[in-house]
C-alpha positions, -999 to +999 in steps of 0.1 A: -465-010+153-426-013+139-424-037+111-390-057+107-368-052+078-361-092+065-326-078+082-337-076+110-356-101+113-324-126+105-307-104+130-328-110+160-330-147+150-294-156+152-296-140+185-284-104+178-297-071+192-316-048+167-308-009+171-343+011+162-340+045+159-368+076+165-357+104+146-380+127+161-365+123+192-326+110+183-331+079+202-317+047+197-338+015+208-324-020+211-349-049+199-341-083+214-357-118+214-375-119+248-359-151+255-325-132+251-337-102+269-354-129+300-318-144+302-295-109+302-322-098+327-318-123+350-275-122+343-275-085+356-295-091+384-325-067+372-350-090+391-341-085+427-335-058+455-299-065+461-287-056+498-250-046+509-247-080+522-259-098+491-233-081+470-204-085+496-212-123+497-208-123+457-183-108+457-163-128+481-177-160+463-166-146+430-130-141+448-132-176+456-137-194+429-115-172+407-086-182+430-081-153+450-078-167+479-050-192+473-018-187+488+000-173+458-022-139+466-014-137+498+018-114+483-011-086+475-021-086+513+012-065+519+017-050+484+024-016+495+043-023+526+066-042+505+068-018+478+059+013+495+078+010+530+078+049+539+043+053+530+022+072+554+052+080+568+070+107+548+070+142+560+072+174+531+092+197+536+073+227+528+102+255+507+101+280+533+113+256+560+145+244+537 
């Protein structure tokens, strides 16, 4: 059983992550609250099986409601035609042909 250091215990009561070390082995642990740990578990997604279609429909809901769909973006719909006009269309001449 690890006992706290008083430290560490204020640490993990205000919330913060404690960093445990096993010299043994050189690794480094992180302590948390469980109530912290339950919450950044659930943030990340750590709970569920997430399918292609899951992610693409956050995504495009994220993309949403951060305004990326307004029609001040439509600009980076063409953003390399418009800068880029030859792209894809460029030939190199290779030195030996001259």
């Amino acid at each position: 059983m690890i006992e706290l250091s008083d430290e560490q215990r204020r640490q993990l009561q205000s919330g913060k992550a404690v960093e445990i070390a096993d010299h043994p082995t050189a690794e480094v642990y992180v302590i948390l609250r469980k109530d912290i740990y339950e919450k950044d578990r659930s943030l990340l997604g750590c709970e569920a099986e997430w399918t292609e279609e899951d992610l693409r429909s956050l995504l495009a809901r994220s993309a949403k409601d951060n305004g990326w769909n307004g029609a001040s973006m439509d600009a980076y719909d063409c953003y390399d035609e418009a800068c880029f006009p030859h792209a894809g269309q460029t030939k190199v001449k290779s030195p030996a042909s001259g």
